[in-house]
MARKELO-658935 format. One record per atom (N, C-alpha, C): residue in three letters; x, y, z. Coordinates in steps of 0.02 Angstrom, whole numbers, plus 50000, padded with zeros to 5 digits. Layout:
<atoms>
ALAXYZ/...
</atoms>
This chain:
<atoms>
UNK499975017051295/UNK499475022151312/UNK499525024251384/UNK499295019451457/UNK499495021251510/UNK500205020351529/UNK500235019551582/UNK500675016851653/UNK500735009251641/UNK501245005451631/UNK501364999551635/UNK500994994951677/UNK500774998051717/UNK500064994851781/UNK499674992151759/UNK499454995251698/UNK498834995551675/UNK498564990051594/UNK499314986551583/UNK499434983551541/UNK498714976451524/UNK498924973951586/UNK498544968851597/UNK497654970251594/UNK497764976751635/UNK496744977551625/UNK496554980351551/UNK497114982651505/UNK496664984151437/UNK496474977851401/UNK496984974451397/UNK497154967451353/UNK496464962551389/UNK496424963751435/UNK495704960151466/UNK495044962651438/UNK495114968351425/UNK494464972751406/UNK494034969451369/UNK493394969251330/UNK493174965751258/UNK492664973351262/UNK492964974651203/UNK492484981351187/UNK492034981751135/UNK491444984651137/UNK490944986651097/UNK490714993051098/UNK490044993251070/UNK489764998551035/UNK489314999751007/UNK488755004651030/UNK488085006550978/UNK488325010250926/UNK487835008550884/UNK487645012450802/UNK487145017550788/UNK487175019550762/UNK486375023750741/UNK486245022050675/UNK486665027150620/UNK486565026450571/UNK486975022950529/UNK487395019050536/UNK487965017250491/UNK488095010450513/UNK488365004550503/UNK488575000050516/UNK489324998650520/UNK489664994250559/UNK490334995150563/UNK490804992250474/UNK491234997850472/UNK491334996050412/UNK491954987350432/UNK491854982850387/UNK492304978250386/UNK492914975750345/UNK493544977250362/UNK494044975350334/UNK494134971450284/UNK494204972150226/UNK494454966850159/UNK494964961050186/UNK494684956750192/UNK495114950350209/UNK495634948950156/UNK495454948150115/UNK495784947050041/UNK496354951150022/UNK496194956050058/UNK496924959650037/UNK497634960050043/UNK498034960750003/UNK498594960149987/UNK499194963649989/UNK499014969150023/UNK499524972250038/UNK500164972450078/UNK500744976450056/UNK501384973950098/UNK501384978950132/UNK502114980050180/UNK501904982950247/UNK501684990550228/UNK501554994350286/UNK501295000850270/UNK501935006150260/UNK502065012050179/UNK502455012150153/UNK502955018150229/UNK503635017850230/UNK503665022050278/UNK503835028750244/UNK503455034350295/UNK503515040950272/UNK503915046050306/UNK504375046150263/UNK505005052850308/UNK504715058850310/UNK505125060050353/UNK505165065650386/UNK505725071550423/UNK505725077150426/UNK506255082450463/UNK506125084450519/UNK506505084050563/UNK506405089250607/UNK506705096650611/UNK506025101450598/UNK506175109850589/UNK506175112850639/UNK506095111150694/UNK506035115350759/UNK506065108750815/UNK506435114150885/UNK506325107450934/UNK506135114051011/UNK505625113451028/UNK505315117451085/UNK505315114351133/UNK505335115851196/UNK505295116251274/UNK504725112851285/UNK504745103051319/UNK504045101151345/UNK504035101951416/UNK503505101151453/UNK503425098451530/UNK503395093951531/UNK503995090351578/UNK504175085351582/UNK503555080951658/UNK503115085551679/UNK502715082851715/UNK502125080651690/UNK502325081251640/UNK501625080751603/UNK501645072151556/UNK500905066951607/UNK501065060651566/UNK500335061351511/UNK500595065151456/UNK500535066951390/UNK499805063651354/UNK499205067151350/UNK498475061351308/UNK498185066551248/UNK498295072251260/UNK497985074451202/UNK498535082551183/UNK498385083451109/UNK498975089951096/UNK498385091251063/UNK498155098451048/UNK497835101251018/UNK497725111250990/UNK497915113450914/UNK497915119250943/UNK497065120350922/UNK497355129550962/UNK496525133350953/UNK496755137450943/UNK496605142450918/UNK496575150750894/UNK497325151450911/UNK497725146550889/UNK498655150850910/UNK498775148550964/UNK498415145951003/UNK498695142251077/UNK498485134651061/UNK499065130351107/UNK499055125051110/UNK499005123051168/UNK498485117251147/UNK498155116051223/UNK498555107651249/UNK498395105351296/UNK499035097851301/UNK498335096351384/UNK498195091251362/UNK497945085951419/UNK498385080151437/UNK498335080551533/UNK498815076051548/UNK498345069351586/UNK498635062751619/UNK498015057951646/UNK498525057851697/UNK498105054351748/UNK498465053551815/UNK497935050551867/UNK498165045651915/UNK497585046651956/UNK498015045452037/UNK497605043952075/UNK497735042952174/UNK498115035852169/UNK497855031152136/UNK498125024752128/UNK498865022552149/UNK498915024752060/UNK499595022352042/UNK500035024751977/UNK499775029951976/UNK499965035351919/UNK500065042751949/UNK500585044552001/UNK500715052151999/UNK500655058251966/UNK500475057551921/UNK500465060051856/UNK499805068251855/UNK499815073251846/UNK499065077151844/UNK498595075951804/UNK498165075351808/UNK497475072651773/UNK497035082551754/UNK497245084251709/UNK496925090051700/UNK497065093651609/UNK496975100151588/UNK497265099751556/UNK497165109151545/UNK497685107951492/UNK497985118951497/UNK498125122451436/UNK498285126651437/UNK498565130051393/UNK499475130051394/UNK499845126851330/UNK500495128251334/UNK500815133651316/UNK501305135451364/UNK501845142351340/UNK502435137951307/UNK502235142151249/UNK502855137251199/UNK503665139451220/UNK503875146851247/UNK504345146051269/UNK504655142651317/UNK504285141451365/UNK504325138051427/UNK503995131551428/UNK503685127051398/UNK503495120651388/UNK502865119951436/UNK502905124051488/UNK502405124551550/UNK501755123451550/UNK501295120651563/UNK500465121351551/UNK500285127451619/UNK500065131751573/UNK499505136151639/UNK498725129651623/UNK498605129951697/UNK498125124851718/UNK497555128251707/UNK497005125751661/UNK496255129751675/UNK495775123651670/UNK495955117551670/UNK495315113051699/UNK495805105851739/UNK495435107051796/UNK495825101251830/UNK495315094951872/UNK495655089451833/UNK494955084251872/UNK495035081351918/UNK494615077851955/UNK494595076152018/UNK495005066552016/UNK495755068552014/UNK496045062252029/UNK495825055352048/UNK495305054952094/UNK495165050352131/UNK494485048452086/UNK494395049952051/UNK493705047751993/UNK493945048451928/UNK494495053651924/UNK494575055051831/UNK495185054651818/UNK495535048951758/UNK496035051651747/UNK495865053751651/UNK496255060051640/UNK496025063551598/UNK496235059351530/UNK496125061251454/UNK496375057751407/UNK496235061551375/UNK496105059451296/UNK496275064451243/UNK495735071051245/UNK495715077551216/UNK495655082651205/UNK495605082651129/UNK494865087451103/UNK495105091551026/UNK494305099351048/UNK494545100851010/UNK494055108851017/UNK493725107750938/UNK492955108450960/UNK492725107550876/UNK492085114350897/UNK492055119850859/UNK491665123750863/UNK491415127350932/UNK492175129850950/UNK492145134251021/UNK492045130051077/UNK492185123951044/UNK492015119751140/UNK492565114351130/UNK492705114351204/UNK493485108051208/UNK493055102551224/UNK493175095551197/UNK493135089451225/UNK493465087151252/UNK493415081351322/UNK493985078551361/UNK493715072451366/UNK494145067951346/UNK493875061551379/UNK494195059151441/UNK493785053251458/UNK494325050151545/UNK494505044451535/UNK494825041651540/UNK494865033551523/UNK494405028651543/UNK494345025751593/UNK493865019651625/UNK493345022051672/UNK493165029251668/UNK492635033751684/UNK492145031751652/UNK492205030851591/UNK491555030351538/UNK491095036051536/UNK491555041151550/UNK491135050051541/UNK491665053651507/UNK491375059451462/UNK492055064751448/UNK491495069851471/UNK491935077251453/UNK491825082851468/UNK491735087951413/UNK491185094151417/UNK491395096451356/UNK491345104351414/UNK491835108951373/UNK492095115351403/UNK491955122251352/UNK491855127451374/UNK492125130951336/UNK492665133151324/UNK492845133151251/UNK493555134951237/UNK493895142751252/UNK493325145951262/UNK493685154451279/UNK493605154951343/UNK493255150851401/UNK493205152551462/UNK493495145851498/UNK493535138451482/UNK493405133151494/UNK492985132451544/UNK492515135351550/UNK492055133651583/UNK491505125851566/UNK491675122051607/UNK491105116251588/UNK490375117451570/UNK490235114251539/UNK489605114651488/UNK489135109251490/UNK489375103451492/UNK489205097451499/UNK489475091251514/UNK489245085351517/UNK489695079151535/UNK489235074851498/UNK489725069451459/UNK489115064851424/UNK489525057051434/UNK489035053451415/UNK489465045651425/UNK489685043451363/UNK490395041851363/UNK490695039251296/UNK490405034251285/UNK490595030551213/UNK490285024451197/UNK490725016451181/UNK491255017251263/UNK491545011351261/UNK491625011651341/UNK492175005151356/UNK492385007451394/UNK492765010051428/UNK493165012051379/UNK493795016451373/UNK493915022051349/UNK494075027851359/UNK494225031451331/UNK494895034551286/UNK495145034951238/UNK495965037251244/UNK496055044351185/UNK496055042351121/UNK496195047651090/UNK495475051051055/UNK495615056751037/UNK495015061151031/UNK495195066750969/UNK495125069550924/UNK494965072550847/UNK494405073850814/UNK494375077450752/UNK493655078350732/UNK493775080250649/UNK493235079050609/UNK493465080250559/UNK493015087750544/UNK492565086550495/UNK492195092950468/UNK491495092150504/UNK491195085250521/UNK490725083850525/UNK490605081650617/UNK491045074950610/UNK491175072750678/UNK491555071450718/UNK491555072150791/UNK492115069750822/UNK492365062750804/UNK493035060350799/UNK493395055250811/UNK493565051750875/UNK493475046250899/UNK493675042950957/UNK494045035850958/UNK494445036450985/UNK494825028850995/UNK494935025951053/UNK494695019851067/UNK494595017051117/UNK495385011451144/UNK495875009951103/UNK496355007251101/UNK496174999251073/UNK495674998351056/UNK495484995851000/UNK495924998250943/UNK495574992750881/UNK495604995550813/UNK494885000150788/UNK494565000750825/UNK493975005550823/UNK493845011850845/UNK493755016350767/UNK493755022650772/UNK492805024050794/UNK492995027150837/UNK492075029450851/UNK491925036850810/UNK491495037850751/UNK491375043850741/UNK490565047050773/UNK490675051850807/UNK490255054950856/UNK489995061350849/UNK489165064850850/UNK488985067350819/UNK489075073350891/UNK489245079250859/UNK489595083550916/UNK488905085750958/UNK488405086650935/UNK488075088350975/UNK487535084551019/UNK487275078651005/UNK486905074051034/UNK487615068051069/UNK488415068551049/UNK488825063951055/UNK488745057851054/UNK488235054751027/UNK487975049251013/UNK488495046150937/UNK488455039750933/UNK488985037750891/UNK488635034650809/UNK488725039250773/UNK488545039850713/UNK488665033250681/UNK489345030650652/UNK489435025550641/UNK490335023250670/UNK490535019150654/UNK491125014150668/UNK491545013750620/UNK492225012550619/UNK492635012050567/UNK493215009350599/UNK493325002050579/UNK494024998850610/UNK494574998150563/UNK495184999950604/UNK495935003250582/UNK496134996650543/UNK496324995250482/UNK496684986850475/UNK497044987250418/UNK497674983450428/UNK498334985050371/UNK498284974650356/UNK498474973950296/UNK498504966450281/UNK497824963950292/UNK497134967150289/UNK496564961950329/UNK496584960650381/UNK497204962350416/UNK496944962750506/UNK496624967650542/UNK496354969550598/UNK496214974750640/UNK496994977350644/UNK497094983350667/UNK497714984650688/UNK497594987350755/UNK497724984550841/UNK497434987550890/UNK498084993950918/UNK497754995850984/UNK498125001351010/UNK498125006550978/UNK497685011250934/UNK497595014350904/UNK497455020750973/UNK497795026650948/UNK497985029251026/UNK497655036851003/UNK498155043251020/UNK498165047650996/UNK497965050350931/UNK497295056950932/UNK497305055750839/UNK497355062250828/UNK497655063850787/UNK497335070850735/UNK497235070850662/UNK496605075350650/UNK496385074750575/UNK496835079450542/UNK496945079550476/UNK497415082550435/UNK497355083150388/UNK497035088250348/UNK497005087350282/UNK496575081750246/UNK496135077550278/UNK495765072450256/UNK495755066550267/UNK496385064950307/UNK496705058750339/UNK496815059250434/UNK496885053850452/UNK496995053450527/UNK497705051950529/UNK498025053350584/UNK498825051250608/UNK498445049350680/UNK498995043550689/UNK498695040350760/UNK499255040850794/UNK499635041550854/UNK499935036950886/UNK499745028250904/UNK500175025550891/UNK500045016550903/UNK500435014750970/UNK500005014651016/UNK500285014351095/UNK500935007651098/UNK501235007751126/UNK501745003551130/UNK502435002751087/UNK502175008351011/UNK502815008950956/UNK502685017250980/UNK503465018550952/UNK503695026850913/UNK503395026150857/UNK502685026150858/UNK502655023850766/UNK501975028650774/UNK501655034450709/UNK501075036150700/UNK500945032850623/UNK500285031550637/UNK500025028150590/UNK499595031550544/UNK499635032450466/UNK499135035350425/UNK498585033750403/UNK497985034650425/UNK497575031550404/UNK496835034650358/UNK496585031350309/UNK496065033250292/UNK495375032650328/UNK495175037150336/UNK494665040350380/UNK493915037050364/UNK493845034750302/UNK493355032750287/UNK493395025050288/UNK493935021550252/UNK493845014950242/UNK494125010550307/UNK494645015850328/UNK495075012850398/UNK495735011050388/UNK495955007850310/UNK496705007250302/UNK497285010750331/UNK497505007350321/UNK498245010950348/UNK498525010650297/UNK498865018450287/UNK499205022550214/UNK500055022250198/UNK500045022350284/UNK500985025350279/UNK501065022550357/UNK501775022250385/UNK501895024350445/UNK502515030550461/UNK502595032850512/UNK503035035450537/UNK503495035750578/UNK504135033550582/UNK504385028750617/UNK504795035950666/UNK504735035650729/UNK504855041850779/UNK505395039250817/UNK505665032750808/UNK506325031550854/UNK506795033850871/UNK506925037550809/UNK507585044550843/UNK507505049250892/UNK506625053450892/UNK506525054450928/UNK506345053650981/UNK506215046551012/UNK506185045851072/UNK506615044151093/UNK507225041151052/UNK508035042751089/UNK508325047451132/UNK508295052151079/UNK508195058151099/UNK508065061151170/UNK507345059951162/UNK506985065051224/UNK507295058851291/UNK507495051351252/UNK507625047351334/UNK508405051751370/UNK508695052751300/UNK509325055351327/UNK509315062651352/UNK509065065751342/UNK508935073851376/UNK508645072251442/UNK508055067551446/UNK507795066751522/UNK507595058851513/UNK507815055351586/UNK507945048251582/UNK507095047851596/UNK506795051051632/UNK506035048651647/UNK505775050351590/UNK505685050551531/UNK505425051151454/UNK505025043951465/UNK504395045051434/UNK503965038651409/UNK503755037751370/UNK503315032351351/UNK503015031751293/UNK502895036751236/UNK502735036051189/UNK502935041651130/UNK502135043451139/UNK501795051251134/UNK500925051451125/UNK500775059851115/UNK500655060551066/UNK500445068251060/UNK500665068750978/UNK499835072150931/UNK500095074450873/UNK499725080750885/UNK499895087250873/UNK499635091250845/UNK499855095550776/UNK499155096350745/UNK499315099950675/UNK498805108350690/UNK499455111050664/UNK499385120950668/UNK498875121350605/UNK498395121450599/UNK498075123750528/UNK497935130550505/UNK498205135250564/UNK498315142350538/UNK499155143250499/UNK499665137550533/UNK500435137950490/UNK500515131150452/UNK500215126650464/UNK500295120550403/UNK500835115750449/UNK500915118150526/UNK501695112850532/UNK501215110050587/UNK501795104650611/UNK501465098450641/UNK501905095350677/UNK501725095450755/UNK501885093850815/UNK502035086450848/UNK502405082550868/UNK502435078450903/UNK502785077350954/UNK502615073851007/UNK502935073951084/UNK502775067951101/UNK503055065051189/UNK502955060251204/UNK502815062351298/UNK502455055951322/UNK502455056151418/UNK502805060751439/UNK502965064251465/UNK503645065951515/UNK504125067751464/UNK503945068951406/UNK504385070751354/UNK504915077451371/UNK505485079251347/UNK505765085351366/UNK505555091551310/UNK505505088651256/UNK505525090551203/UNK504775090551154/UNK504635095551123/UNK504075095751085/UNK504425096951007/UNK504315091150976/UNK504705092550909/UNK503995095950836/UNK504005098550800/UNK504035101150748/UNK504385099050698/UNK504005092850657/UNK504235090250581/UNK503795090750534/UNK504045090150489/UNK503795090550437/UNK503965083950382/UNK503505082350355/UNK503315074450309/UNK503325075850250/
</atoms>
C-alpha cells in the first residue's frame, strides 16, 4: 500500500470500529474451501500512465478519469493530491491538492456529484464537488487508517488495510455496518484498493499483483487475479514502477482499468 517506510507502522496498528446498525459480519470457521479459483484475463488496450504518480485511487466520472496520488514532507516524494487524467498523455491536470505536511492523500470514488478522498493516518477525508472540486466538507473516518475507497448503490465502501470493509452512509458518513474479507475461515488482511462492479468488489491486496473478488455482502473471496505479467511489464518499461494499485471500471463502456505506483502504463483488460 505505502512506501516501504511505512511497513513497520501498519503491522503495529490494532484497528477498530463503531457500528450503528449492523453488527460485524463473522467469517465461517468451518469452511472448506480450496484456494480462491484464478480468473483470466486479456489485455485489450495499453494507455500512457504518470509515472509521478504514487498511485491510491482510479476512478471514472462522466467520461473522465479521475487518479489520486499520496505523498508527504517526510519520506515519500511523491504528490499528495488528486486530478483529472488525459488518457492520451497519462498526465493528471491537478484540481485538488493537499497540504503535504498534514495529508497524504488515498483512495478516491464520486457517489452522487461529490468526490470522496481519504488520507491515510489523518483520520479525516474530504468530500468535493465533482463538477467544480470545490470542497464541501471534511469528516473523520472510522479507523485509523485510511486506504481504499468505492461505493455501491447505497453506501460508500472503505478499507482500512485490514480485512475490514467499512460500509458508510454517504451522507451523515457514519459507518452503517462492517464486513470482514476471509478465504478458508481466515481474515484475509491488506485489503487495499476497491471498486464495485456489477455487484461484487475487486480489491487490490497490497504487497501481491493480485486483485481479489469479493462478495460484498458476506465478505468471501470469489476468484483472484493474478497481475504478474503486468507488473513485469510496467518494471521493464520504467525501473521506478511500484507496487501494483488502481482498479477502475467504465460503466458507461463495460471495460476495466488497472495500473500500478509509478506505473508507466495504464492497462485495459478484460476477465
Amino acid at each position: 500500500m505505502k512506501n516501504i517506510l511505512y511497513i513497520s507502522i501498519i503491522s503495529a496498528i490494532t484497528l477498530s470500529a463503531c457500528t450503528d446498525d449492523k453488527p460485524p459480519v463473522t467469517p465461517n470457521s468451518g469452511t472448506t474451501d480450496g484456494p480462491p479459483p484464478v480468473i483470466p484475463f486479456t489485455v485489450v488496450n495499453k494507455l500512457p500512465h504518470d509515472t509521478s504518480y504514487f498511485t491510491e485511487g482510479l476512478e471514472f466520472y462522466n467520461g473522465q478519469l479521475l487518479e489520486s496520488s499520496g505523498g508527504n514532507e517526510d519520506s515519500s516524494p511523491y504528490p499528495s493530491e488528486m486530478g483529472v487524467v488525459d488518457k492520451a498523455t497519462g498526465k493528471v491536470s491537478t484540481k485538488v491538492k493537499l497540504d503535504r505536511a498534514k495529508y497524504f492523500g488515498e483512495g478516491i470514488t464520486v457517489f452522487k456529484d461529490k468526490i470522496y478522498m481519504l488520507t491515510w493516518t489523518s483520520e479525516v477525508g474530504f468530500v468535493y464537488d465533482a463538477k467544480t472540486f470545490k470542497q464541501l466538507r471534511e469528516f473523520r473516518i472510522p479507523s485509523k487508517q485510511g486506504w481504499g475507497l468505492t461505493h455501491d448503490t447505497a453506501s460508500l465502501i472503505m478499507s482500512d488495510g485490514s480485512s475490514n470493509l467499512y460500509f458508510l452512509d454517504p451522507d451523515s458518513l457514519r459507518v452503517k455496518y462492517t464486513v470482514s474479507v476471509f478465504h478458508n475461515g481466515n481474515p484475509v488482511n491488506n485489503i487495499n484498493e476497491l471498486e464495485y462492479v456489477n455487484g461484487v468488489l475487486y480489491a487490490n491486496k497490497w504487497g501481491e499483483n493480485t486483485i481479489l473478488k469479493i462478495d460484498p455482502v458476506g465478505g468471501k473471496v470469489l476468484g483472484q487475479i493474478n497481475l504478474d505479467n503486468l507488473a513485469q511489464e510496467a518494471q521493464a518499461a520504467y525501473a521506478g514502477s511500484m507496487e501494483m494499485n488502481g482498479i477502475a471500471y467504465d460503466h458507461a463502456t463495460g471495460k476495466l482499468y488497472v495500473t500500478g505506483k509509478k506505473w508507466p502504463i495504464l492497462f485495459e483488460i478484460k476477465l
